[in-house]
C-alpha positions as CSV (number, residue, x, y, z in Angstrom):
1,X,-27.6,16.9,-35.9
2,X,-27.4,15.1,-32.6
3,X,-27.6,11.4,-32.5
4,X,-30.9,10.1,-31.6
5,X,-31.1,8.7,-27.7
6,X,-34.4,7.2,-26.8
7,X,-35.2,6.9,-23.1
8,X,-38.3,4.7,-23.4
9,X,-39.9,3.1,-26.6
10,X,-43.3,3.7,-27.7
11,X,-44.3,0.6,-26.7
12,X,-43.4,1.4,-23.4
13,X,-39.9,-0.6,-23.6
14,X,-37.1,0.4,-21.3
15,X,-33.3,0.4,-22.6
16,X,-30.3,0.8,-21.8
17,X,-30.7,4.2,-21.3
18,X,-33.3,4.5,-18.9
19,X,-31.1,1.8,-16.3
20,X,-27.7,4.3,-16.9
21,X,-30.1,7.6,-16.6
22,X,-31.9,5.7,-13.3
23,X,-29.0,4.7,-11.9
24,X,-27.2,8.4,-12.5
25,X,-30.2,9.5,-9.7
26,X,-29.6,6.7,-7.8
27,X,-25.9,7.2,-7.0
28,X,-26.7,11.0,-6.2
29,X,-29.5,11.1,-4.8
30,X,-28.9,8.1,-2.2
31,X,-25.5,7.5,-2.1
32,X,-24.4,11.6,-2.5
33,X,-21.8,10.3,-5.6
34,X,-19.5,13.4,-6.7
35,X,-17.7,11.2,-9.2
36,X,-18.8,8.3,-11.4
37,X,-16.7,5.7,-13.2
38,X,-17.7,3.3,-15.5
39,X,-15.5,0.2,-17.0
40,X,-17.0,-1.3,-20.0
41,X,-15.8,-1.8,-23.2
42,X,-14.6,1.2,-25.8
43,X,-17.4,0.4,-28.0
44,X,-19.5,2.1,-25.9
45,X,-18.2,5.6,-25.7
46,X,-21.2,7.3,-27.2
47,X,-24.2,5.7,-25.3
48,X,-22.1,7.2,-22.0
49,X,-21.0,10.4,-23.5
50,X,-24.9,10.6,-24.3
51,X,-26.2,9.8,-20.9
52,X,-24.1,12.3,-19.1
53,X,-25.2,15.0,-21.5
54,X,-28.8,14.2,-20.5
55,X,-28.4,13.6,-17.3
56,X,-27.0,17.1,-17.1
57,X,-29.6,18.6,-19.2
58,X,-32.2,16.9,-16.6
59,X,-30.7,18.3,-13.6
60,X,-29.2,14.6,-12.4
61,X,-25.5,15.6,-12.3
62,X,-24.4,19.0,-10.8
63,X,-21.7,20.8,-12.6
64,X,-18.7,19.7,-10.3
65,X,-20.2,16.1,-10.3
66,X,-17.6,13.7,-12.7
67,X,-19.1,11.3,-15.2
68,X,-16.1,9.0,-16.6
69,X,-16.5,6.8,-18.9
70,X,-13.3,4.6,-19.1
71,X,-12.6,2.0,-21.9
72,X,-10.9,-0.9,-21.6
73,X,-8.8,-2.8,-24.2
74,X,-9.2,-6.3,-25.3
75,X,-8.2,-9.7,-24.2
76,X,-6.5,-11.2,-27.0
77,X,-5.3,-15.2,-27.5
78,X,-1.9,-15.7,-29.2
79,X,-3.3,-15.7,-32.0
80,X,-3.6,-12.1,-31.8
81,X,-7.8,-12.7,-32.2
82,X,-10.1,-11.8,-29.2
83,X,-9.6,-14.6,-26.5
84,X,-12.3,-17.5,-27.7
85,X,-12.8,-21.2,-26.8
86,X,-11.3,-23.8,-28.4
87,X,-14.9,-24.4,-30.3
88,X,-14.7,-20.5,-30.7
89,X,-16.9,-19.5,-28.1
90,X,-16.9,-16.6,-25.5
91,X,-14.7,-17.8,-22.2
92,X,-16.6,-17.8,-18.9
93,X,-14.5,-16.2,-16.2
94,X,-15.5,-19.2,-13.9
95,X,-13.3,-21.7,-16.4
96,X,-10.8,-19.5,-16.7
97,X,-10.5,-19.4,-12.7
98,X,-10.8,-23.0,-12.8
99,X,-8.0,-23.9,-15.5
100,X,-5.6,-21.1,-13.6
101,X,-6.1,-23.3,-10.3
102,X,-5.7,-26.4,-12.3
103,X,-2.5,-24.8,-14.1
104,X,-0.8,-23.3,-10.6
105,X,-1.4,-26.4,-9.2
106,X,0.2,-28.6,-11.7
107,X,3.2,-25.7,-11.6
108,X,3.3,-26.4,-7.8
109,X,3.9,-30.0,-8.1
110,X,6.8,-29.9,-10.1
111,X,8.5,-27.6,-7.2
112,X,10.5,-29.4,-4.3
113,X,8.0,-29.2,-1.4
114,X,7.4,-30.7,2.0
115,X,3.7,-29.0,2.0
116,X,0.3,-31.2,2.4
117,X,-2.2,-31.8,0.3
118,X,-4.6,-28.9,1.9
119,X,-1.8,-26.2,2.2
120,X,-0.9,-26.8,-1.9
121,X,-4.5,-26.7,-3.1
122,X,-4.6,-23.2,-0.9
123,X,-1.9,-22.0,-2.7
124,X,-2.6,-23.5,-6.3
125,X,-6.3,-21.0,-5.5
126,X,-4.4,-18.2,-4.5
127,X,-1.8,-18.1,-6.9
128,X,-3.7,-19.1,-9.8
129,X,-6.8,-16.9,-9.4
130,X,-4.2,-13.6,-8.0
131,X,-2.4,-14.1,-11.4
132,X,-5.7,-13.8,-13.6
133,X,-6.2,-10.7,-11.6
134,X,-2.4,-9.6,-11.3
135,X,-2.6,-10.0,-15.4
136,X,-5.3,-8.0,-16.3
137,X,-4.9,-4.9,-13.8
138,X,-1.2,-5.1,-14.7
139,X,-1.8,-4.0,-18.3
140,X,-3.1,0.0,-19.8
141,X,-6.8,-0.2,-19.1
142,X,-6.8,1.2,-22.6
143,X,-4.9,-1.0,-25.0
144,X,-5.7,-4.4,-25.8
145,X,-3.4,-7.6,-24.5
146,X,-2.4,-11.4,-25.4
147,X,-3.6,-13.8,-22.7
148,X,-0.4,-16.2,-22.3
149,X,-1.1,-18.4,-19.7
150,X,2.8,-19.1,-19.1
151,X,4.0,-15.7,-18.7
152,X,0.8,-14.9,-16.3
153,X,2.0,-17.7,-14.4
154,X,6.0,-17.3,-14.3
155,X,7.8,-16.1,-10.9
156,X,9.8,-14.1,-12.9
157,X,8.9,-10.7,-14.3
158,X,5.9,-8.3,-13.3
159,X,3.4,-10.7,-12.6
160,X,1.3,-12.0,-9.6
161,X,3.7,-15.3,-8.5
162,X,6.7,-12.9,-8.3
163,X,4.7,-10.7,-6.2
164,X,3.7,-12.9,-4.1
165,X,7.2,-14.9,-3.5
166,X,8.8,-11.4,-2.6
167,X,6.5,-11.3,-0.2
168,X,6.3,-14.8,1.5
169,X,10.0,-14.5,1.5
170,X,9.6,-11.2,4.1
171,X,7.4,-13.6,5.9
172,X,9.7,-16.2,6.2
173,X,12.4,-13.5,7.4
174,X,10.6,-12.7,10.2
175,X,9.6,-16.5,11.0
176,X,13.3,-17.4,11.4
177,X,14.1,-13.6,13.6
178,X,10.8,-15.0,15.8
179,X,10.2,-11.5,16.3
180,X,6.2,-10.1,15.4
181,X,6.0,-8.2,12.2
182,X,3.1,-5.9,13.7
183,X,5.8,-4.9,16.2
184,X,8.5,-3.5,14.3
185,X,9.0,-0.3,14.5
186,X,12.8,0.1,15.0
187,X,14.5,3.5,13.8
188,X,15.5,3.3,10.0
189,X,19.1,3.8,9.0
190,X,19.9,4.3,5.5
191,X,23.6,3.2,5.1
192,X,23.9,1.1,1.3
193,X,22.4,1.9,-1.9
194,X,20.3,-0.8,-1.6
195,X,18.5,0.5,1.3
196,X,18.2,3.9,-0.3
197,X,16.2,3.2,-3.3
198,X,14.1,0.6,-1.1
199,X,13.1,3.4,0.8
200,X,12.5,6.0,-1.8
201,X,10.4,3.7,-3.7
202,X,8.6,2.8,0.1
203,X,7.9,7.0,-0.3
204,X,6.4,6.8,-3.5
205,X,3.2,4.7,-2.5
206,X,1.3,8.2,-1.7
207,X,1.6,9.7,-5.3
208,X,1.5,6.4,-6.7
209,X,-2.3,6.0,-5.5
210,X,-3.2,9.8,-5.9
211,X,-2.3,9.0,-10.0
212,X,-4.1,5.8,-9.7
213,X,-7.0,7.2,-8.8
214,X,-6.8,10.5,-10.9
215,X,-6.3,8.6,-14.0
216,X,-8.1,5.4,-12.9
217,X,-5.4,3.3,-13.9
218,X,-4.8,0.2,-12.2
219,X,-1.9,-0.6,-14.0
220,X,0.1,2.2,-12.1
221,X,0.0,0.9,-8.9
222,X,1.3,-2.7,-10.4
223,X,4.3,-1.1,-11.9
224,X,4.8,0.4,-8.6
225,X,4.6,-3.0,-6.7
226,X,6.6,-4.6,-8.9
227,X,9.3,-2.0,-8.5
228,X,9.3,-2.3,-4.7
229,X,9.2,-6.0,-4.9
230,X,12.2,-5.9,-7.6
231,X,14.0,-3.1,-5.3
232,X,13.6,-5.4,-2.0
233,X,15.1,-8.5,-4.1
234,X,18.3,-6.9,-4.7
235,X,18.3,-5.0,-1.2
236,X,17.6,-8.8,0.1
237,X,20.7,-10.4,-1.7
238,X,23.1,-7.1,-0.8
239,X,22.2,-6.6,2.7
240,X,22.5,-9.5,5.2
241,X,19.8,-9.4,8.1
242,X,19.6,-12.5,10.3
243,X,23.7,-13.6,10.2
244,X,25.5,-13.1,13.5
245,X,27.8,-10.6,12.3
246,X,25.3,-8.1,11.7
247,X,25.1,-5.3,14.5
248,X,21.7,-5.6,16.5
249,X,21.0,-1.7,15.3
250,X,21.2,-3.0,11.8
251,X,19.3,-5.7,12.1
252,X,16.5,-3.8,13.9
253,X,16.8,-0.9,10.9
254,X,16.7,-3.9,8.0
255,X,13.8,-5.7,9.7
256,X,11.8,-2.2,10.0
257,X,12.5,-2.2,6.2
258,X,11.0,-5.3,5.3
259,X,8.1,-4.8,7.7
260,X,7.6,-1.9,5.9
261,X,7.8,-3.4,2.5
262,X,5.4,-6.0,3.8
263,X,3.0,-4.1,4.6
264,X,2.7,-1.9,1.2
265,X,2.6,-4.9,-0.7
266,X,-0.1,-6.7,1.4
């Protein structure tokens, strides 16, 4: 007894359906599409798993075309309670933005800083609205989270900010060396422990974003990133770069390293 799915209404209505089954043709036909993903919420597992079966049964997907439907979790307040207003409304993403500016902002300002007024509004944007992002991708697609606006926000732990201050600090490396980041491109030597598992986790990035992308999980490749950025922390404090009694073949090797840890988590 198959569930009903109804393409058009009597009436001549459109639904749902007809869009997903229109827009099945579109991506073949037009844009040549071999696989399909679509994000939307778990609730809606059988409308998808109904439109690929038609669109198969219609001739709109060939047999080694992929139609995935994958389900996300839930955004969940404290509360443990789907994420609401304070008047228990649905949150707009554009106030969320907002209030994650306004709360980086405020964060920034209790930090001692010689920046102006332009450069700290810059960074209040990019670090409040990059851990919104960081925070959601960061979590199983799957499974369903608690929004805490504090831990989304802290430099410490797997989150945006500490991503982000790993790599400013390879920046500001490079700054002091005066040497051009785009140019490095010394021969590594692997000498302390430190530089080992920095580079093993550098040689990771491949399979890390062929299982990203085979299991179209986002969260994989922010494990991964916050792995490398924990890794270069400690290979950071245990391996001196810039002091004058470091050999200039050393120096060269480190600096390659961090150019190359740079670069992956750009």
């Amino acid at each position: 007894k198959p569930a009903v799915y109804i393409v058009q209404k009597s009436g001549g209505g459109y639904l749902y359906a007809t869009t997903d089954l229109a827009a099945i043709r579109f991506r073949k036909g037009q844009l040549n599409a071999t696989r399909t993903l679509i994000f939307t919420d778990a609730r809606q597992a059988l409308h998808f798993k109904q439109t690929e079966i038609v669109a198969r049964k219609a001739g709109f997907l060939a047999a080694q075309d992929q139609y995935q439907h994958c389900p996300f979790g839930m955004m969940l307040g404290k509360d443990g309670k789907p994420f609401k207003t304070r008047t228990g409304g649905t949150v707009k993403l554009i106030d969320l933005l907002d209030e994650a500016v306004e709360r980086a902002g405020a964060l920034l300002a209790t930090r001692q800083n010689e920046f102006s007024e332009q450069t700290l509004t810059t960074m209040a944007e990019q670090i409040g609205i990059g851990a919104v992002k960081y925070a959601d991708l960061s979590k199983n697609r799957t499974t369903d989270y608690i929004f805490d606006w504090d831990s989304m926000l802290s430099f410490e732990g797997n989150t945006a900010p500490y991503l982000q201050y790993a790599y400013t600090r390879i920046q500001s490396i490079f700054a002091k060396a005066q040497t051009d980041i785009k140019q490095c491109s010394a021969v590594i030597e692997i000498n302390a422990i430190q530089e080992k598992a920095l580079m093993t986790k550098l040689l990771q990035y491949q399979d890390t974003l062929e299982q990203l992308v085979e299991d179209a999980a986002p969260h994989v490749l922010c494990t991964y990133l916050y792995e490398l950025a924990s890794l270069y922390m400690k290979f950071y404090e245990a391996c001196p770069i810039l002091k004058d009694d470091v050999s200039a073949q050393d120096k060269a090797s480190r600096l390659a390293m961090c150019a190359l840890c740079s670069e992956t988590l750009a």
